[in-house]
N, CA, C and O of each residue as an XYZ file, in Angstrom:
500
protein
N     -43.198     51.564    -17.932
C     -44.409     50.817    -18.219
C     -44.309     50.273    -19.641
O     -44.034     50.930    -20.645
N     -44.493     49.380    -19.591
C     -44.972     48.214    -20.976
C     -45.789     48.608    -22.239
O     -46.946     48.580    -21.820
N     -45.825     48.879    -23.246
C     -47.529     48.789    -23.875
C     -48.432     47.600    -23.321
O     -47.904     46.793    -22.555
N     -49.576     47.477    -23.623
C     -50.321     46.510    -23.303
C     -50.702     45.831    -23.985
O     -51.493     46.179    -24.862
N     -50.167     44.273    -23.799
C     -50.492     42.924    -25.064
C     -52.200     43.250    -25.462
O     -52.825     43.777    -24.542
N     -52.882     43.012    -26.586
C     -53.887     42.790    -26.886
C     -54.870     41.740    -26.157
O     -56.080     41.942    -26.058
N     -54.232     40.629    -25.672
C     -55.220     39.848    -25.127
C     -55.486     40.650    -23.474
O     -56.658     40.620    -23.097
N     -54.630     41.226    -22.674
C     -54.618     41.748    -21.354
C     -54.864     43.240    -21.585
O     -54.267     43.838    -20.690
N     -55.430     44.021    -22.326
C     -55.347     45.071    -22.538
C     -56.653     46.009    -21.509
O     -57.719     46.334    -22.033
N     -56.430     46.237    -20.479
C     -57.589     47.305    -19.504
C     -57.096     48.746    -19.737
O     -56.802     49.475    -18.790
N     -57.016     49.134    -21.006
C     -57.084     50.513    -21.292
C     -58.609     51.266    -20.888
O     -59.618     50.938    -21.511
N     -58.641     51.863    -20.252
C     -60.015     52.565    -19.934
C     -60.480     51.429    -18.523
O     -61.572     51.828    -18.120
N     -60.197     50.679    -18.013
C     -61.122     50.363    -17.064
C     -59.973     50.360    -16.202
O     -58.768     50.212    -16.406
N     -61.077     50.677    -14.602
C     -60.613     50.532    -13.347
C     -60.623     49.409    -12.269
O     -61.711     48.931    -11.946
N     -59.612     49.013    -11.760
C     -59.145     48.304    -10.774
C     -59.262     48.562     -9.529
O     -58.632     49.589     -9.274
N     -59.771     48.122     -8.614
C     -59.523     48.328     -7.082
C     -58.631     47.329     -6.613
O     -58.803     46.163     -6.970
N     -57.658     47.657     -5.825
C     -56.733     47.002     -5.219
C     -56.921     47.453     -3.823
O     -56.622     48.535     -3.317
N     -57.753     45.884     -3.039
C     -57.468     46.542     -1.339
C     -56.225     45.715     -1.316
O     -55.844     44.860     -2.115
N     -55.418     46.379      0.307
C     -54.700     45.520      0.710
C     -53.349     46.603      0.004
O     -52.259     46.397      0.537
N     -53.356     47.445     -0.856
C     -52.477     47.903     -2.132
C     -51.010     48.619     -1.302
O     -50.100     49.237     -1.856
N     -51.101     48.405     -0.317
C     -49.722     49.223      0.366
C     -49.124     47.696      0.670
O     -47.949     47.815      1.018
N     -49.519     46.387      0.653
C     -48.425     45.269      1.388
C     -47.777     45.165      0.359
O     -47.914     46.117     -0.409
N     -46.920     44.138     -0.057
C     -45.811     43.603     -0.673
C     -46.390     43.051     -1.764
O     -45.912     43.434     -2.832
N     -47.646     41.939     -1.845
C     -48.564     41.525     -3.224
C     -48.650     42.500     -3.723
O     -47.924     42.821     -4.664
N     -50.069     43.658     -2.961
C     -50.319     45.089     -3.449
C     -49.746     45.283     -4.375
O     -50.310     45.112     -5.455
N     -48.734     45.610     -4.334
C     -47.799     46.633     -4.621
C     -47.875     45.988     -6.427
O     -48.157     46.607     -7.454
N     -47.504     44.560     -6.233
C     -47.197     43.763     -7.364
C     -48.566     43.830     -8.170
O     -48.574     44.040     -9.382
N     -49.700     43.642     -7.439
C     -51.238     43.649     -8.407
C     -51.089     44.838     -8.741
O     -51.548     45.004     -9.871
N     -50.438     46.256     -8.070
C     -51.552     47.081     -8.705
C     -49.887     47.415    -10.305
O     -50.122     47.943    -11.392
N     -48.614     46.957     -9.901
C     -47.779     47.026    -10.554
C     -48.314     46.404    -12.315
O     -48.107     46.949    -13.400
N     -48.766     45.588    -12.124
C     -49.566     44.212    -13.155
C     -50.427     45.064    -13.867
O     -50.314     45.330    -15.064
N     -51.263     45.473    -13.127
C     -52.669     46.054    -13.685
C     -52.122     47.788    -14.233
O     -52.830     48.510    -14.935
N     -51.290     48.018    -13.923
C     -50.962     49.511    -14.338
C     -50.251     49.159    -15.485
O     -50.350     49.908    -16.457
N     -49.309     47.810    -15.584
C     -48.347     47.362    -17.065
C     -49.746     47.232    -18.262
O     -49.546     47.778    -19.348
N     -50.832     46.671    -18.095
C     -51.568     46.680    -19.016
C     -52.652     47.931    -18.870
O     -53.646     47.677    -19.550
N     -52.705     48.594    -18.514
C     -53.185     50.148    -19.122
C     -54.631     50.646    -17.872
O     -55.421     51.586    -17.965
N     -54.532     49.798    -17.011
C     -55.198     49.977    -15.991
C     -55.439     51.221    -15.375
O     -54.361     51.807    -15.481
N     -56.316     52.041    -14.728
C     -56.437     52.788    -13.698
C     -56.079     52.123    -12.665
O     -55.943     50.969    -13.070
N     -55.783     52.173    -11.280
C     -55.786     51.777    -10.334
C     -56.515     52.737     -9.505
O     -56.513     53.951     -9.705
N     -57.376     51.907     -8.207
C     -57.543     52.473     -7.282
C     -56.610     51.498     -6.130
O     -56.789     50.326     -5.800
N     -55.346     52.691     -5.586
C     -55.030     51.989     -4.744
C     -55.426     52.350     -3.336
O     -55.503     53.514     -2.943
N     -55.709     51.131     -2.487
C     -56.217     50.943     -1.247
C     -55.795     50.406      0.048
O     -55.009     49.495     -0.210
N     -55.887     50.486      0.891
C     -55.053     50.267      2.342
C     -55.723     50.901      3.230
O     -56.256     51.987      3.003
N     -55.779     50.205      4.505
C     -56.003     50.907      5.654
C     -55.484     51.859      6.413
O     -55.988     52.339      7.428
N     -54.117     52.229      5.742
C     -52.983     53.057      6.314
C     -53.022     53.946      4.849
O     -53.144     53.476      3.718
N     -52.860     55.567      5.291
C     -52.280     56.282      4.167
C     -50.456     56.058      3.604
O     -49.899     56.143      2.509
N     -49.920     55.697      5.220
C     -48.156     55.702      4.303
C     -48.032     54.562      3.492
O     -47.432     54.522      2.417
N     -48.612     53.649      4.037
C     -48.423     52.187      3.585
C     -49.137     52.540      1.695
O     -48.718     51.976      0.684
N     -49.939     53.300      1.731
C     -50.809     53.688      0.139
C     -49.417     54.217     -0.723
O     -48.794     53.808     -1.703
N     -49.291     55.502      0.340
C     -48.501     56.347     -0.580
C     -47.149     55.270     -0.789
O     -46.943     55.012     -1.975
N     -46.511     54.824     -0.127
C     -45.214     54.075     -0.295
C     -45.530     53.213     -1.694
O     -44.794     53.323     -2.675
N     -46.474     52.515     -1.682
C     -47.113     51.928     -2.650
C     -47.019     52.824     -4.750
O     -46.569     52.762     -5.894
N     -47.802     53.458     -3.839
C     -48.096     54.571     -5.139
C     -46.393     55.394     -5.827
O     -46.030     55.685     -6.966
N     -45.702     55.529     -4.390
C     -43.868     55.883     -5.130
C     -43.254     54.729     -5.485
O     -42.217     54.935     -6.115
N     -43.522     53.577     -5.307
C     -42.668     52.512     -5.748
C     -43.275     52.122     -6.876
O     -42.608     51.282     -7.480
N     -44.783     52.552     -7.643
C     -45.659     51.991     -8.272
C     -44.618     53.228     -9.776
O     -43.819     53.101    -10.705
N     -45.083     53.853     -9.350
C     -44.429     55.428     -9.848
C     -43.095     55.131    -10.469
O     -42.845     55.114    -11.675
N     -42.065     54.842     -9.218
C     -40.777     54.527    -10.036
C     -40.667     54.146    -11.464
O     -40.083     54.795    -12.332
N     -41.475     52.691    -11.656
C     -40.938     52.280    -12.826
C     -42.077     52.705    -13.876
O     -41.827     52.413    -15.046
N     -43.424     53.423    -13.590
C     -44.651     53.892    -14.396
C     -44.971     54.747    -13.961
O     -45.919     54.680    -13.178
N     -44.201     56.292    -14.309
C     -44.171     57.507    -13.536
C     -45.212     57.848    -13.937
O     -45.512     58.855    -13.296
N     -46.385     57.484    -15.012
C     -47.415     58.265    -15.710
C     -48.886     57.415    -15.196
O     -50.032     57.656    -15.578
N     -48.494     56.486    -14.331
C     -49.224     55.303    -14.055
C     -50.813     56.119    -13.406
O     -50.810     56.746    -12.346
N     -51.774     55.988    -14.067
C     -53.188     56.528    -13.073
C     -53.658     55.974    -11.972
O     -54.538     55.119    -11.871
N     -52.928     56.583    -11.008
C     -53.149     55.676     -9.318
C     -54.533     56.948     -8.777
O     -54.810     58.097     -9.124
N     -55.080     56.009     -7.829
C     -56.244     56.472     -7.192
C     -56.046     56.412     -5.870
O     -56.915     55.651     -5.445
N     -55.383     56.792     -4.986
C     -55.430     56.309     -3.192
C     -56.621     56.604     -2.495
O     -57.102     57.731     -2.613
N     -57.335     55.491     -1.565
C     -58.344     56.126     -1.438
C     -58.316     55.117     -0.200
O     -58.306     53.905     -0.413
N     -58.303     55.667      1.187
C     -58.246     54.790      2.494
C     -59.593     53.979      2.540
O     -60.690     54.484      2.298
N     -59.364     52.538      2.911
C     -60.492     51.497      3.076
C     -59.950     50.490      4.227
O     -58.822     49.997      4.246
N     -60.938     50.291      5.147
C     -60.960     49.511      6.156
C     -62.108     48.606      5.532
O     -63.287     48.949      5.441
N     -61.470     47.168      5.038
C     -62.458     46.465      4.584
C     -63.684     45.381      5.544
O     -64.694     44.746      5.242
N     -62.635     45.718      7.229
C     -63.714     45.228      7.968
C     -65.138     46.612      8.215
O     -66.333     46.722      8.489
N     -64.475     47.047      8.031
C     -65.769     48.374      8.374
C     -66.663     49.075      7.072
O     -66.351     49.883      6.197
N     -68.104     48.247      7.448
C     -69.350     48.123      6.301
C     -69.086     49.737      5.791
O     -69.071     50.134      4.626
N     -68.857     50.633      7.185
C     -68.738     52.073      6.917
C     -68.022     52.443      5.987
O     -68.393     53.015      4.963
N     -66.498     52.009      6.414
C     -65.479     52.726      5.684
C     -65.626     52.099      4.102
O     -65.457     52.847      3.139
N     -65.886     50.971      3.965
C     -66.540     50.371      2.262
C     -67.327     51.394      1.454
O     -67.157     51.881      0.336
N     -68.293     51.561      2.450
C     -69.818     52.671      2.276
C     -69.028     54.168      1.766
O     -69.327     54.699      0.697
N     -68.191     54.627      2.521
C     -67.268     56.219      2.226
C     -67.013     55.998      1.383
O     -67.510     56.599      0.430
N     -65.703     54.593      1.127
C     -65.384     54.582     -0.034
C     -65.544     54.859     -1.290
O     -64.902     55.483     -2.135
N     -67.159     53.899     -1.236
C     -67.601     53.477     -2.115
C     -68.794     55.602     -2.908
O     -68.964     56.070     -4.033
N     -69.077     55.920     -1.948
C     -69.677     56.990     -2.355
C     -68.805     57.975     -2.238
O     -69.432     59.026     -2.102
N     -67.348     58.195     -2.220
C     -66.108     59.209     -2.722
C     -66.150     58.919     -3.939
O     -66.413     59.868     -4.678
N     -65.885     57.358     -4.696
C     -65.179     57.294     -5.697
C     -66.786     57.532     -6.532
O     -66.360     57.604     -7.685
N     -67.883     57.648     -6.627
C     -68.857     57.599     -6.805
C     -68.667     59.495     -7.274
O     -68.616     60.148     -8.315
N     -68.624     59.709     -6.095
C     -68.544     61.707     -6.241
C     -67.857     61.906     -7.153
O     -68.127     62.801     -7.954
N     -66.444     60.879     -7.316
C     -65.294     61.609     -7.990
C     -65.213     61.242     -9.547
O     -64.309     61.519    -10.335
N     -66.669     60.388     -9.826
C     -67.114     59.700    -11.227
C     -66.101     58.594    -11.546
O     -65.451     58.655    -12.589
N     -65.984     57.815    -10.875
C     -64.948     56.783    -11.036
C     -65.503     55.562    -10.532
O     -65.765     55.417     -9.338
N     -65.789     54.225    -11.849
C     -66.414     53.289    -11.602
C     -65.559     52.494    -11.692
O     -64.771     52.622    -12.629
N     -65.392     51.346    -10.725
C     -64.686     50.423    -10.540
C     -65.094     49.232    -11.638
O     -66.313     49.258    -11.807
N     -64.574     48.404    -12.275
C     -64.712     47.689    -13.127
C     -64.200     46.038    -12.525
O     -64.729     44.952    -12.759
N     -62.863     46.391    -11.601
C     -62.429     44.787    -11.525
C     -62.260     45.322    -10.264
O     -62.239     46.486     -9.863
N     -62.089     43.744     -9.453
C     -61.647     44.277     -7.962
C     -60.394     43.027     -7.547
O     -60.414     41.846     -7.895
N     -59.659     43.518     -6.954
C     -58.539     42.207     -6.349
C     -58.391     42.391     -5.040
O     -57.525     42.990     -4.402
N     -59.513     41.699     -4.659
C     -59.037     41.496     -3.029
C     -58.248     40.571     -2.552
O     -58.255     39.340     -2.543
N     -57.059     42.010     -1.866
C     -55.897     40.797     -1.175
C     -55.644     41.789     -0.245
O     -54.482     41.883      0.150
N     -56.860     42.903      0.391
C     -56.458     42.840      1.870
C     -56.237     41.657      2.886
O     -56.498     40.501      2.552
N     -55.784     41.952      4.049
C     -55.253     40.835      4.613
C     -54.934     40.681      6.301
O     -55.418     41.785      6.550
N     -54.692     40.403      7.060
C     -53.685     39.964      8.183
C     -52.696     39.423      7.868
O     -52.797     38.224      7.609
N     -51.373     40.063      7.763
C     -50.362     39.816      7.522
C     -49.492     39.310      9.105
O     -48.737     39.985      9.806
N     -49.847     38.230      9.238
C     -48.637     37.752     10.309
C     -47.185     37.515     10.161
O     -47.031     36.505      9.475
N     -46.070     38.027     10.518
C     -44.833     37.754      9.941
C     -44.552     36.031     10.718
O     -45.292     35.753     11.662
N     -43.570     35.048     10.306
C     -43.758     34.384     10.383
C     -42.372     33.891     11.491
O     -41.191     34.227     11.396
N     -42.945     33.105     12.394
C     -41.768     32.935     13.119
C     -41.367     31.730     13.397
O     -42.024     30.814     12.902
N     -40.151     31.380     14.286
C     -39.097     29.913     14.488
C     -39.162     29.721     15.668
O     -38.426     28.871     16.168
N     -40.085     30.475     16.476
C     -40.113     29.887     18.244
C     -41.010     28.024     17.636
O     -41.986     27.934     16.890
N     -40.258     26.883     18.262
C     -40.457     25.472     18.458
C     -41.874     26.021     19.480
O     -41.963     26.680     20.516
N     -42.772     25.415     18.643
C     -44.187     24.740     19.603
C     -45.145     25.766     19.600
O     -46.219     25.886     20.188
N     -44.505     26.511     18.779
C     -46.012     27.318     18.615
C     -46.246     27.285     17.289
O     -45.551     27.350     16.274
N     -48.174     27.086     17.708
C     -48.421     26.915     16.229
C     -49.222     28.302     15.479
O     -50.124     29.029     15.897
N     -48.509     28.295     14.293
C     -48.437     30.167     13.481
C     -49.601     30.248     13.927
O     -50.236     29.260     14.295
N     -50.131     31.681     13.962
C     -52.242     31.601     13.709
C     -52.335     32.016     11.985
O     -53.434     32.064     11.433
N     -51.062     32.299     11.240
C     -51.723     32.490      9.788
C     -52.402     30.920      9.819
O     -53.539     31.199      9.437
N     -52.404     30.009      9.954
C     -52.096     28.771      8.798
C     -53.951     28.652      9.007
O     -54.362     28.831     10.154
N     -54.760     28.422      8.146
C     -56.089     27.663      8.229
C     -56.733     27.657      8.608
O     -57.728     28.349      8.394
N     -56.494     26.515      9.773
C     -56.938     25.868     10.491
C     -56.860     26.730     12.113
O     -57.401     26.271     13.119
N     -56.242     27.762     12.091
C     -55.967     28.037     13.117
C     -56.175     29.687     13.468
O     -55.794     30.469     14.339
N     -57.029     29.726     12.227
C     -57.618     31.475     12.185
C     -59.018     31.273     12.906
O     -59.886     30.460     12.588
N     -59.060     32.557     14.360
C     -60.515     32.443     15.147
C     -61.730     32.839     14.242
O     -61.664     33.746     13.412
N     -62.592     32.252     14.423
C     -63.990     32.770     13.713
C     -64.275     34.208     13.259
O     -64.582     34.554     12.119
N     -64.106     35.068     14.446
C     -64.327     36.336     14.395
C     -62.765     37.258     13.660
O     -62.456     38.429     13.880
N     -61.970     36.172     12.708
C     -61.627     36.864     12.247
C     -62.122     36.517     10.407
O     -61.654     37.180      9.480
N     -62.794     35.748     10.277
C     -63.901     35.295      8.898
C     -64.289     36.192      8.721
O     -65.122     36.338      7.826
């Protein structure tokens, strides 16, 4: 881990990272831990967290990670969330939402992706 430049400096404040086990994840909560961040990292999956949190680790073994499972479609699982980290005296300060639907992307001719736009169903807004 880095010291933290003066202008980016989140010594003392906390981060929520949903989404924190994909491949961005990994990189936001990497970012926010180089400048002196807490992290709360987040995911709908615990391995996908923890994988997160050992690769986060590798290069900022001292890094203050928070794992804490969130299903950001479910008002509920927000609601748990939100009154664990509450129990555990831990106030969130910034948030980076980049949970997601991660579609991998494919080369079958004539079909059109459903990541792109225009082509995501309502009920997934």
């Amino acid at each position: 881990m880095t010291a933290p430049s003066a202008p980016y400096d989140l010594s003392g404040r906390t981060a929520l990272v949903t989404g924190a086990g994909g491949l961005l994840g990994r990189q936001h909560t990497a970012a926010l831990v180089d400048v002196g961040a807490r992290v709360v990292v987040s995911d709908i999956g615990l391995p996908q967290m923890q994988a997160a949190i050992e690769a986060v680790r590798e290069s900022a073994p001292a890094a203050d990670l928070v794992p804490i499972a969130i299903d950001v479609t479910s008002h509920e699982s927000v609601q748990a969330a939100a009154e664990e980290l509450t129990r555990r005296g831990i106030t969130v300060d910034i948030l980076v939402n980049n949970a997601a639907i991660d579609p991998k992307v494919t080369s079958v001719p004539g079909v059109m992706h459903s990541s792109r736009f225009e082509a995501f169903p309502i009920p997934q807004w």
